[in-house]
N, C-alpha and C positions, 0 to 999 in steps of 0.2 A: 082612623087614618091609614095610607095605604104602608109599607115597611120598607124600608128602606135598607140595601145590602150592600156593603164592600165584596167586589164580583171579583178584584184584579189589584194586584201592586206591585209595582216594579221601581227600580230606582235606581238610578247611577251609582257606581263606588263615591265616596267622599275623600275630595282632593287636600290635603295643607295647603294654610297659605301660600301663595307663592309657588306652588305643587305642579304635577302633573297636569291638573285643571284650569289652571291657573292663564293659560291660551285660550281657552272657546271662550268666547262670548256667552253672556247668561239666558240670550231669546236661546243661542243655538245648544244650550246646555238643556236648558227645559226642553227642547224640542225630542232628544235622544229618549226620554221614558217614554213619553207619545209616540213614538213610532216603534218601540218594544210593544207598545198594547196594542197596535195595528199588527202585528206579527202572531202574536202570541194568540191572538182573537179572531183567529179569520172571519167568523160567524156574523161579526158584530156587522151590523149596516151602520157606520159611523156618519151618512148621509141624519138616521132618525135620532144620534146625540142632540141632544135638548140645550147645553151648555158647557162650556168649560170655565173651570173657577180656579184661578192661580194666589196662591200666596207668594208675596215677596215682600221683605223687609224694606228692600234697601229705593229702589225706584229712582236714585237719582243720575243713573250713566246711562250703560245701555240696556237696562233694564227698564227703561222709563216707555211712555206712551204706549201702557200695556201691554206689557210682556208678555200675557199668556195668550193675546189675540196674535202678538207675533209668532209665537211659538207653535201655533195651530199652523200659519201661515207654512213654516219653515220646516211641519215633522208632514206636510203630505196627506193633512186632514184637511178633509171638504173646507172648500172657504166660505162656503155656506152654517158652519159651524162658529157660533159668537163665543166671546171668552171676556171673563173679566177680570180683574185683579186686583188682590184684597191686600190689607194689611192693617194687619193686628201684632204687628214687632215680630216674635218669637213665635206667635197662635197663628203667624196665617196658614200655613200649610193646612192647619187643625180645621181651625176656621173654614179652610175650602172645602172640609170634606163636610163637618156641620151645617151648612151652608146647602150643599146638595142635598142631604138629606132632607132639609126643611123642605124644599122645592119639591123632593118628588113623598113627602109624609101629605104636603099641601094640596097634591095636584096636579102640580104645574109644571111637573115634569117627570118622566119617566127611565133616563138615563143622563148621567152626567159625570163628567170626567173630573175631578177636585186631583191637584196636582201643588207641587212647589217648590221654588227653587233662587238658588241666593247665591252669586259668584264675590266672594270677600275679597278675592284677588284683585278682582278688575273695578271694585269698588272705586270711582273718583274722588277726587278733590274736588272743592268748590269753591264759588266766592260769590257774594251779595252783591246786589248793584248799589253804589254811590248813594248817600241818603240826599247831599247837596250836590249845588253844580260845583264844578272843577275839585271834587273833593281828593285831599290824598291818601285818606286813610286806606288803605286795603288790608282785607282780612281774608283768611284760606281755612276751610273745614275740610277733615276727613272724614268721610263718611262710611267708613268700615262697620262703626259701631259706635254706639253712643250717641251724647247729645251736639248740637250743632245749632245755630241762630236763633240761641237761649233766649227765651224771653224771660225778662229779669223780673218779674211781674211773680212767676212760676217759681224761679231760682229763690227770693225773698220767701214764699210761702212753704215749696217744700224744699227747695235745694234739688240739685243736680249732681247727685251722686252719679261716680262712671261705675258701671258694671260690677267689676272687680270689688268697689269700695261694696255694692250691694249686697257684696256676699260676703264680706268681714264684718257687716252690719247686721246679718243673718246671725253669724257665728257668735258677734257678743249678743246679742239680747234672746236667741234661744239656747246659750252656750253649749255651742259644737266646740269640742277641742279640735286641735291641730293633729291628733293621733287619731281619733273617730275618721276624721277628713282624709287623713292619708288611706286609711286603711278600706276606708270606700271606694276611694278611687284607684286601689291595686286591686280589691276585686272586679271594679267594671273592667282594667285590663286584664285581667286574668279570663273573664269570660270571654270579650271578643275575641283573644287569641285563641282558646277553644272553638269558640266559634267558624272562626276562621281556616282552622286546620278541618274541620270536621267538614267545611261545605256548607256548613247550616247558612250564612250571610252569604254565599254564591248562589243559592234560590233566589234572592229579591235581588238580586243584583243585572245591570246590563252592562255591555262594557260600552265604553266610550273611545271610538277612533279618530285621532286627532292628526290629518294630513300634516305631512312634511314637502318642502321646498327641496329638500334631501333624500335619497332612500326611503327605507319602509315606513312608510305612517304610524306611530306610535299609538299602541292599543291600553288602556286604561282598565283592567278588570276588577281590580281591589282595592277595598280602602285603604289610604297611607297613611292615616292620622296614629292607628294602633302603635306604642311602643313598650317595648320589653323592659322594665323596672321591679324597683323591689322595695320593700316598705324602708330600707335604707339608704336608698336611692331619694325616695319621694323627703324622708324626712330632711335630706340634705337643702334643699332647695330652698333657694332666700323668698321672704315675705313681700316683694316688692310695692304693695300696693297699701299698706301701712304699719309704720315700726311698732312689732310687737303683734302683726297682724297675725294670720294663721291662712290665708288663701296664697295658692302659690299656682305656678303654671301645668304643675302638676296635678292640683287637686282643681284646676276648672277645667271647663267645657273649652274648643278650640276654635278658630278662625279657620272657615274651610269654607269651600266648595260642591254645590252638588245638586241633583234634581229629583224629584219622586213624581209619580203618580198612580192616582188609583181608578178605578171603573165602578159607580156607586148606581146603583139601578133599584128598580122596584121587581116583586119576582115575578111578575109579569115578563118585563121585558129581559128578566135575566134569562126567562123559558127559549122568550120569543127570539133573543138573539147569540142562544148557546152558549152563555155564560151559567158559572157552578158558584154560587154566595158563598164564600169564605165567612163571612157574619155577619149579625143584622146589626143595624144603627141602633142602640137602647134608647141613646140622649147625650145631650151635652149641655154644658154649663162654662158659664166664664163669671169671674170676681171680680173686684178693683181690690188693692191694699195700699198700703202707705208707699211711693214711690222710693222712697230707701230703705225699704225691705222687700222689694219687690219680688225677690225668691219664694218666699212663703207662700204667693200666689195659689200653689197646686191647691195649699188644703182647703182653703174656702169654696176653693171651685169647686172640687171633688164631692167635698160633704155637701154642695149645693146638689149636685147631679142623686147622691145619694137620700138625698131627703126627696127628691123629688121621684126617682124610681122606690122606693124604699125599700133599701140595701142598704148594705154596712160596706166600708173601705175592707172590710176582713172577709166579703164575700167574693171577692175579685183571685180567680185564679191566675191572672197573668196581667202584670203592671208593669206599663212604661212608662219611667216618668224623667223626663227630661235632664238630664246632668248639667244642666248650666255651672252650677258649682257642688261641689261634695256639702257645704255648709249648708247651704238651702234644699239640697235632696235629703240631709238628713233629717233636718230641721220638719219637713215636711212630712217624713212619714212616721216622726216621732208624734206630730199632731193629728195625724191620721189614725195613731195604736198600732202601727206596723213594726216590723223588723226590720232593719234597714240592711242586714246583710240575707234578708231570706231567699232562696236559689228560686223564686217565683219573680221576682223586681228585677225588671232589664234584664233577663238571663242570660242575652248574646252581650252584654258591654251594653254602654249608656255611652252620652254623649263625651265625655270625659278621655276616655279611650276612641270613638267611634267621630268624634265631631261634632259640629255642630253649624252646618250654616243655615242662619238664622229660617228664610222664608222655605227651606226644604223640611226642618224636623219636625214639626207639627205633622206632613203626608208620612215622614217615612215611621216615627213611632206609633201612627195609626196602622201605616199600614203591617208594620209589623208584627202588632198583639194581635190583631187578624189574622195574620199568615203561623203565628203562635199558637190560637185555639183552635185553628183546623189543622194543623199536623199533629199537636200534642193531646189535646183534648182541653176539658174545663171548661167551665160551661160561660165566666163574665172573664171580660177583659175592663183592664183603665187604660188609658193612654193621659198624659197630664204632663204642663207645665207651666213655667213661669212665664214674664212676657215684662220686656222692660217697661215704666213708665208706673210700675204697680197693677199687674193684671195678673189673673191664673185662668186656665182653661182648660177644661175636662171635655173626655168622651166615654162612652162605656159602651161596650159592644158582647152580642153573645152569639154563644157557638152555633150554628146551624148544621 
């Protein structure tokens, strides 16, 4: 089959809730990396893009009736160019880029854009329609995260753990303490603010300019999620999410804002349109697990990917693996035979420190191990994560 190559990755800074980002709308959020890789790529004839494949979690505002065909519409790519949009919770970003690789390993296509992106800010409310006439019941879901017009069918069978609970359910049955968890998630800040200072996360980054009614239009260059703490800081912080629990706001992943995408080509068309492979697609893999351990996801998927190239989790020079909670990252790489504080996992910061909205981290920790083994060296990457509902989803990628 033909090989498939991450050529290009670019990504917005990631906003806080309620943040900076927290104004643009999600079509016009995705639109801002798309139009960094028309920039960045003059070579490209974006007329012979094959497809565009968006990840998003959320789909139900303005993110709805295809966002990423909107998104093409609004970043100045040929309308002649189709998009579609996936969602796999937490994996679609991942998803879009696995996704284009199948397409051009199969074929049927030779360049393709896999992108993703999730505005939590502007996430709506909702409400169901009326089951009888003149009824009065009304009912309002937010849909930030989580579950929403539970079917009680589901709920009776596995229960509907939120989020948060997923990862205190992580912590007692693969026993993470509350001092492991802290001390994770002051090293992922600890990295990105290196990271930070040093320029390394201003390579994947484009800034976002957000017009003002007022004066100077407001430019967005960095992510705001990073905050300065200290293992005595974190340890202070109440358990809110159950007495006696151990997940705190500190040791999870955040409620944010933001857009990635990448340029996935065959080398053909990487020659043919002046694109440089930052690395080749190896494979990818996705698990199902018990929806109230849904964290654990990474390792099943992983070792799936692993059994299938055959490789070991220990052959992996550079591993991103998603921070949804410090419980379930540790949790995961203790199942993997990892080290969970080894300076090779998440090296710039993890989600934890860095964010997390939902339909962008899949593109951006892809594209990030990428842009990891062509500056640094090492020859395999992992990118992995969890994905609510009881899912994990791997990719592995090597140096070129």
């Amino acid at each position: 089959m033909t090989d498939a190559f991450i050529c290009d990755y670019i990504r917005t800074p990631i906003g806080r809730f309620g943040g900076s980002l927290s104004s643009v709308r999600p079509d016009d959020l995705a639109a801002v990396p798309l139009r960094a890789l028309q920039e960045r790529n003059p070579g490209v004839d974006w007329e012979a893009v094959d497809d565009l494949i968006m990840g998003c979690a959320n789909q139900a505002g303005e993110d709805n009736r295809n966002v990423g065909r909107m998104a093409v519409l609004l970043s100045g790519l040929p309308q002649t160019l189709p998009a579609a949009t996936i969602n796999r919770l937490c994996g679609s970003g991942m998803n879009a880029v696995i996704d284009a690789a199948r397409a051009i390993k199969a074929g049927e296509a030779e360049i393709v854009i896999s992108a993703g992106v999730e505005s939590m800010s502007r996430a709506p409310f909702v409400m169901p329609k009326a089951t009888t006439a003149f009824s009065r019941h009304a009912e309002i879901f937010d849909t930030t995260i989580g579950w929403r017009f539970i079917n009680p069918l589901l709920k009776r069978q596995y229960g509907v753990d939120s989020m948060p609970e997923t990862g205190e359910n992580v912590a007692e049955d693969f026993q993470v303490s509350r001092e492991d968890q802290d001390a994770f998630a002051l090293r992922s800040q600890q990295k990105a603010a290196v990271s930070q200072d040093s320029g390394r996360l201003a390579r994947e980054i484009t800034h976002v300019t957000i017009p003002q009614r007022r004066g100077d239009d407001v430019v967005v260059s960095s992510d705001e999620h990073p905050r300065a703490t200290s293992i005595e800081k974190l340890a202070a912080l109440k358990t809110p999410f159950r007495e006696g629990g151990t997940v705190t706001a500190g040791n999870a992943s955040g409620v944010n804002d933001g857009a990635a995408a990448l340029i996935v080509a065959s080398e053909g068309a990487a020659k043919k349109h002046g694109l440089t492979p930052l690395a080749r697609i190896a494979g990818g893999a996705v698990a199902g697990v018990e929806p109230r351990i849904m964290g654990i996801g990474p390792a099943p998927a992983t070792q799936k990917l692993c059994k299938r190239l055959g490789i070991k989790p220990t052959d992996f020079d550079v591993i991103e693996l998603n921070e949804a909670f410090a419980s379930q990252g540790i949790a995961v790489l203790r199942q993997l035979g990892l080290d969970e504080a080894a300076p090779h996992i998440n090296t710039n910061g993890g989600a934890i420190a860095l964010g997390h909205p939902l339909g962008m981290s899949g593109a951006r920790i892809t594209g990030t191990a990428a842009l990891e083994l062509h500056e640094n060296g090492g020859k395999l990457a992992l990118a992995t994560m969890c994905i609510g509902v009881g899912q994990g989803i791997a990719i592995a990628l090597e140096r070129v």
